[in-house]
C-alpha positions in Angstrom: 0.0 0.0 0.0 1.3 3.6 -0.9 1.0 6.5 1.3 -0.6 9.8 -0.4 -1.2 13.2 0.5 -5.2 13.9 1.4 -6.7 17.6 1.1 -6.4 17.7 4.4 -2.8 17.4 4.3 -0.5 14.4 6.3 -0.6 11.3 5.0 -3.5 8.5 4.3 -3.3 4.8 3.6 -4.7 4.3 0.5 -6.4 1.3 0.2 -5.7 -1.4 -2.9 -8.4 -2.6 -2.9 -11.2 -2.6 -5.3 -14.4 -1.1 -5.1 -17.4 -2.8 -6.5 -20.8 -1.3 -7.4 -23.2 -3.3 -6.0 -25.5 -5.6 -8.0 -29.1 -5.5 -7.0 -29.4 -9.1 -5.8 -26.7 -8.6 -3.5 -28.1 -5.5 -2.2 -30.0 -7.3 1.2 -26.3 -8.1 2.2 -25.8 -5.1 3.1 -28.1 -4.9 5.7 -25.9 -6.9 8.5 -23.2 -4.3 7.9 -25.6 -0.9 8.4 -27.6 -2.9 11.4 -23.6 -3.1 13.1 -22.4 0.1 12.5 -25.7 1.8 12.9 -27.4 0.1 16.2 -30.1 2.6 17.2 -31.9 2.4 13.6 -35.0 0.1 14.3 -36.0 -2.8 12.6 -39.0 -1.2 11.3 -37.1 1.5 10.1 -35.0 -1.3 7.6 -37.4 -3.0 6.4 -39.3 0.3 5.2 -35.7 1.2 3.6 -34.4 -1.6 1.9 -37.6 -2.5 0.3 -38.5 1.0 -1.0 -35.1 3.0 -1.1 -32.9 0.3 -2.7 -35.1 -0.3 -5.6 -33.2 1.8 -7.1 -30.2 3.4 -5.8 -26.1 2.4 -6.1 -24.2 0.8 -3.6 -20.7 0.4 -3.6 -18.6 -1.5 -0.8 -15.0 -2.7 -0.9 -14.9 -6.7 0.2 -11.9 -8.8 2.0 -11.0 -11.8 0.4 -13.6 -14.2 1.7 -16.5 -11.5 0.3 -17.3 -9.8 3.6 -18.3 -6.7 3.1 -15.7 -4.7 4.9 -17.2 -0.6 3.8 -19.9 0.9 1.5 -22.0 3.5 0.8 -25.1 4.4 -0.7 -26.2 6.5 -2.8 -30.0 7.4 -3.5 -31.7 9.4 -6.4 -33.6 12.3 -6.1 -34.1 15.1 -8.8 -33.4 18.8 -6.7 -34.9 22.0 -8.3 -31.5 24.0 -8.8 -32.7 27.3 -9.4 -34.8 27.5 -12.4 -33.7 24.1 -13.2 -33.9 20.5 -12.4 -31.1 18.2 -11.9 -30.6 14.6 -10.9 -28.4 13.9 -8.2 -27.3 11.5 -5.6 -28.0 11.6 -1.9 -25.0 9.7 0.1 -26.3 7.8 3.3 -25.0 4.4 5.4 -21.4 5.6 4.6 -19.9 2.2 6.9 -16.9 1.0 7.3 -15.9 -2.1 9.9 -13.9 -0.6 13.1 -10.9 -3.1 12.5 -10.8 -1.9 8.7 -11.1 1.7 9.1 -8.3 4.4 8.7 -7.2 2.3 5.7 -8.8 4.7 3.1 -11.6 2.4 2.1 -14.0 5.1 2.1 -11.9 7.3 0.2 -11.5 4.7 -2.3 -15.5 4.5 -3.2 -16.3 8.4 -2.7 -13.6 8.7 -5.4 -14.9 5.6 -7.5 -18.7 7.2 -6.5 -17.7 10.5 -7.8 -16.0 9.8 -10.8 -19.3 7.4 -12.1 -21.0 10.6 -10.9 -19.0 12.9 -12.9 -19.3 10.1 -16.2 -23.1 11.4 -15.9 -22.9 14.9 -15.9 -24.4 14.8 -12.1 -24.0 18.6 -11.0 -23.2 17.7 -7.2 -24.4 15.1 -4.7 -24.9 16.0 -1.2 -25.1 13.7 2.3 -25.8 14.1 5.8 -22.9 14.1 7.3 -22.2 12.4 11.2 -19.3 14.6 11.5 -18.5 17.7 9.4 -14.5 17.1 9.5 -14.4 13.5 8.1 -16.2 14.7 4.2 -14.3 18.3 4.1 -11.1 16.0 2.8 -12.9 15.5 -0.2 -14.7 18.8 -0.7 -18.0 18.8 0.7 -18.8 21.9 2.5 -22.2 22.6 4.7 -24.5 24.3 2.3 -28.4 23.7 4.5 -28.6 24.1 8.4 -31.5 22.8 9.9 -33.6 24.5 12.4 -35.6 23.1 15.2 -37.7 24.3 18.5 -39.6 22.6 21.4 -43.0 24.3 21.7 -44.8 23.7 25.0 -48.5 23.7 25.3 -48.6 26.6 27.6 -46.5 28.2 24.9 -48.8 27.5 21.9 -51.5 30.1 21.4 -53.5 30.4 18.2 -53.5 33.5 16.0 -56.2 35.6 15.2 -58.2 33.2 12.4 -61.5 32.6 12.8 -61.2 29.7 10.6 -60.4 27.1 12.5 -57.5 24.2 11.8 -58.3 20.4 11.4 -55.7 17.8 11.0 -56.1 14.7 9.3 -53.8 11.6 8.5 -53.0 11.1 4.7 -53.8 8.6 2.8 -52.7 7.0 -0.9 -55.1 9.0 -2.3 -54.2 12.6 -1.2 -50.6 12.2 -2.3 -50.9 13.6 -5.7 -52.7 16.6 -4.1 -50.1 16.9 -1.4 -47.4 17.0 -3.7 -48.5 19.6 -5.9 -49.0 22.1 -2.7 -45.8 21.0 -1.4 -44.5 21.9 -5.0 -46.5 25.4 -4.9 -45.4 26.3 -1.3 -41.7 25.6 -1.6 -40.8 27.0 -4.8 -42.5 30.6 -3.5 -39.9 30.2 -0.7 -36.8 28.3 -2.3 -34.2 27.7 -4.8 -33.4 24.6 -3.7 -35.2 21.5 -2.7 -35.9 17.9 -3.7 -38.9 17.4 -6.1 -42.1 16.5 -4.9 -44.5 14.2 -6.5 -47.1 11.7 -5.7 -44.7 8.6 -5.5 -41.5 11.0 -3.3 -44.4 11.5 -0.7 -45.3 7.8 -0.9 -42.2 6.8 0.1 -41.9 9.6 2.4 -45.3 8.4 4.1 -44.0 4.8 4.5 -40.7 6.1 6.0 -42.8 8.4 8.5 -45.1 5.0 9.3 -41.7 3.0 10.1 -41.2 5.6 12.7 -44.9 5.3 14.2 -45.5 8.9 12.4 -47.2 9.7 9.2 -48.3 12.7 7.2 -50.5 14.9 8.6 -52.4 17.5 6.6 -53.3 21.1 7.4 -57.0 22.0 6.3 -58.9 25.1 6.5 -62.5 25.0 5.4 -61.9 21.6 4.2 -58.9 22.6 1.9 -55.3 21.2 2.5 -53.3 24.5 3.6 -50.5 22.6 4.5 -48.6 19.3 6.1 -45.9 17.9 7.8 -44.3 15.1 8.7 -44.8 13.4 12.2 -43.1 10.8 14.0 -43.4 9.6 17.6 -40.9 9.0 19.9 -41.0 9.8 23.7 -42.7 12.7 22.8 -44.0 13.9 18.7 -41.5 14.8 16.2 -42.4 17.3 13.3 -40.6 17.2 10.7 -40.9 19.8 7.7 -43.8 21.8 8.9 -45.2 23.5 5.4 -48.4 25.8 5.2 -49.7 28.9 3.9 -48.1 32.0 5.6 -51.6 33.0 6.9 -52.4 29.7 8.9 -48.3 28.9 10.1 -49.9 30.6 13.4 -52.8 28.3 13.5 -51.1 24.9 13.1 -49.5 24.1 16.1 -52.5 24.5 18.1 -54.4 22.4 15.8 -51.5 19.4 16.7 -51.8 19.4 20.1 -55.5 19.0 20.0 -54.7 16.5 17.5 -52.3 14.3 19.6 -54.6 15.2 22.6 -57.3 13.4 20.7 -54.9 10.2 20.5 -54.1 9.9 24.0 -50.1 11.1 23.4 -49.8 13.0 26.2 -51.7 11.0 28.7 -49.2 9.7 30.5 -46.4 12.6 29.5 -44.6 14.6 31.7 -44.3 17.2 29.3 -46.8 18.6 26.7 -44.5 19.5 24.0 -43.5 19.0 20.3 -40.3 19.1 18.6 -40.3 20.8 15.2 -38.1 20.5 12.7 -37.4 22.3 9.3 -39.6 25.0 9.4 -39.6 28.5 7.6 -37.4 31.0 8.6 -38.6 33.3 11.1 -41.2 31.1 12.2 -40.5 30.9 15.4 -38.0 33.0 17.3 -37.4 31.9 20.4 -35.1 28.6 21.8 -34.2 27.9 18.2 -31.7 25.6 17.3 -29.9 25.5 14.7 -27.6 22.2 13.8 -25.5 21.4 10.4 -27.3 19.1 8.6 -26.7 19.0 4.7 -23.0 19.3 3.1 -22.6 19.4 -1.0 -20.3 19.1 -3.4 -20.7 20.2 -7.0 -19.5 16.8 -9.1 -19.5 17.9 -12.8 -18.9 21.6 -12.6 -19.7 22.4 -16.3 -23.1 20.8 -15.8 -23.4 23.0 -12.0 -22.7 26.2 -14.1 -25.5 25.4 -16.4 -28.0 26.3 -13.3 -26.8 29.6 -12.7 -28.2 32.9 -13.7 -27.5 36.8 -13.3 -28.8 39.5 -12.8 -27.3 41.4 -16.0 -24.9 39.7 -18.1 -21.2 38.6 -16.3 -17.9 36.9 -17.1 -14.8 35.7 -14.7 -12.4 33.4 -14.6 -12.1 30.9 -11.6 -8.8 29.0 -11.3 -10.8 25.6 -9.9 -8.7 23.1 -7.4 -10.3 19.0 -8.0 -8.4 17.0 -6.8 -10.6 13.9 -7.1 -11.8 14.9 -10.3 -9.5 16.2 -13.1 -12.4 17.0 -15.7 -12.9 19.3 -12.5 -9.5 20.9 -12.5 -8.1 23.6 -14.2 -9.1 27.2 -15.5 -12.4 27.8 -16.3 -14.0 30.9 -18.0 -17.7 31.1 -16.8 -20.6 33.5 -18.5 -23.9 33.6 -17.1 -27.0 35.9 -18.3 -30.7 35.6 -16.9 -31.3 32.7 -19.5 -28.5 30.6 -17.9 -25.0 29.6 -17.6 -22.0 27.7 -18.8 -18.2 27.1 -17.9 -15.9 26.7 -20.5 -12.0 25.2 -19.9 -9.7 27.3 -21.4 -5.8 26.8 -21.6 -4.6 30.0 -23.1 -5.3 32.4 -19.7 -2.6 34.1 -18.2 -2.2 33.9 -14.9 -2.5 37.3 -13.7 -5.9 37.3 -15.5 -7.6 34.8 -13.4 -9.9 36.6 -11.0 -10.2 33.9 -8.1 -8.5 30.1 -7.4 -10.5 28.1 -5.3 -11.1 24.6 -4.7 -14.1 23.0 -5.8 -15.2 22.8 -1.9 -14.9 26.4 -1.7 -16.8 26.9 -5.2 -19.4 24.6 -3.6 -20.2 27.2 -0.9 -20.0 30.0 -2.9 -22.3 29.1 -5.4 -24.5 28.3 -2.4 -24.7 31.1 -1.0 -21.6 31.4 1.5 -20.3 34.8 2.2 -17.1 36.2 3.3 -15.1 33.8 0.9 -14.0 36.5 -2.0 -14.1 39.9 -2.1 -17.5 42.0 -4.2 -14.1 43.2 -6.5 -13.0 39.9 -7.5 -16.4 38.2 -8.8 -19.2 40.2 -8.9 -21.6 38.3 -6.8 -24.0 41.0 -6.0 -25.1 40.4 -10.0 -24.9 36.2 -9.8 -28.0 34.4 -8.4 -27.0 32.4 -6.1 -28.3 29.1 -5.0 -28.9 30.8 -0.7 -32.6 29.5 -0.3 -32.2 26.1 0.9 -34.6 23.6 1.8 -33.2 20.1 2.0 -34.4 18.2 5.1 -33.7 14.6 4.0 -33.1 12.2 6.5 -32.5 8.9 4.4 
């Protein structure tokens, strides 16, 4: 084995072996490795994933020479409004390696095999929740989303000023395809970026909530959805992704304790309360907190560009730093108008007339919205639309 020089600098075994991409009829071998490395995920909780999220994702895992599994990682599909755009990408969870084969570079070895299949399609990034922020910045993936959550006590919870008042009810099969287009409605008026909703994502959504003894609730005023969220119930109810119309947010959280009241949740309960999570901003302002959740990294950067838009016509040149992906590195002249934008190599700039060198990890957050990275007089980011409204609350 050959040592080598990580981006975080020192060295890193680097790992000979070979990485395999999974075939689906060995995908249910998996499940003894995540149920090891991952103990407090329920058995409900598997079942619900590996017969509805591995009908079609990638796995890859690196094996010892009796076939063990010794590290994978999956990686699921979901297309992500970008913008004005739509773009398939990848969602990295179960990222597991065995405790006596870690610090070997396995899991180096199939992010870079991951990536560079990634990067074969034209994927513009992929993005994962990470356990710990310092083990994926190595390989360029930089918190782009931080999630928001609040405990709100009965005593707390006080209805607004609507007459109208709020009635939850369970969904069912039938109301997905309704659900999803509100969803749709409600978070592109708030959003640039967030995974695409339709009947079948909130399906599989709704059996993932059920695995956790939740569901999807609906919000309806008058007998017309206003809203939803996702529930689950642990010692006390979880919210998850709380969504309505501006004029009934106050309304809602009422209407759920009445609602759980109804069920018997807080009959034998020490203390009424709810945790919500992902919410809009400025929901709720008091004992928020606020947790990293979602780190990206753009994958195919020509394909990225393609998303962005400006203001008013611009042009720069970014000097850009892969190194896990060549087609990634190198200079790259980018021009973006409101109808789009593109990234072209080019071989022939001086280096004086590049206006920024960053990595791709740093591009990542810029693009995202990051501030403080680059001066106004370098790249004119005041004029470039940039991707800062973030809604991405996956979980799995």
């Amino acid at each position: 084995m050959a040592a080598v020089v990580n981006s975080a600098g020192g060295n890193a075994i680097m790992s000979s072996r070979d990485v395999y991409r999974l075939e689906d009829k060995d995908y249910g071998k998996t499940r003894k490795l995540w149920e090891e490395i991952f103990p407090d995920d329920t058995k409900e909780f598997l079942d619900y994933y590996y017969e509805y999220c591995t009908r079609d994702n990638l796995i890859y895992g690196i094996v010892d020479d009796d076939w063990r599994l010794l590290s994978m990682a999956q990686f699921n599909p979901y297309a992500v409004h970008l913008g004005e755009t739509t773009v398939d990408t990848h969602y990295i969870v179960a990222v597991a390696t065995r405790p006596e084969s870690r610090h070997q570079g396995l899991m180096k070895s199939i992010l870079q095999r991951a990536l560079s299949d990634g990067y074969e399609r034209n994927e513009a990034f992929m993005f994962l929740m990470p356990a710990a922020e310092a083990i994926y910045k190595p390989f360029d993936f930089e918190t782009i989303y931080e999630q928001k959550s609040v405990i709100v006590r009965k005593e707390d919870s006080s209805p607004g000023h609507m007459e109208i008042e709020i009635q939850v009810q369970e969904a069912e099969k039938e109301d997905l395809c309704q659900l999803a287009d509100l969803s749709e409605k409600l978070l592109r008026e708030r959003y640039q970026v967030y995974t695409v909703r339709t009947a079948a994502y909130m399906n599989r959504l709704l059996k993932e909530q059920e695995s956790e003894r939740g569901g999807i609730l609906i919000f309806l005023a008058e007998g017309k959805p206003v809203g939803y969220c996702f529930s689950a119930l642990e010692e006390t109810p979880q919210i998850r992704e709380l969504i309505c119309t501006a004029e009934y947010e106050k309304e809602v959280i009422p209407a759920l304790f009445s609602y759980y009241n109804e069920k018997g949740v807080f009959d034998n309960a020490r203390d009424e309360s709810i945790t919500v999570t992902a919410f809009r901003e400025g929901l709720y302002s008091n004992a928020v907190k606020t947790a990293s959740l979602i780190m990206a990294r753009i994958v195919h950067l020509e394909s990225f560009a393609s998303s962005l838009r400006s203001r008013e016509p611009v042009s720069f040149t970014i000097k850009v730093e892969d190194r896990m992906l060549p087609g990634n590195n190198g200079i790259f002249r980018f021009d973006l108008s409101e109808n789009g934008g593109c990234a072209c190599r080019i071989t022939d700039c001086r280096a004086e007339d590049v206006d920024a060198v960053l990595s791709v990890g740093a591009l990542t957050k810029l693009f995202f919205g990051a501030k403080g990275l680059i001066e106004e007089d370098r790249l004119p980011l005041s004029k470039i639309e940039l991707f800062n409204k973030i809604f991405l609350d996956e979980i799995v």
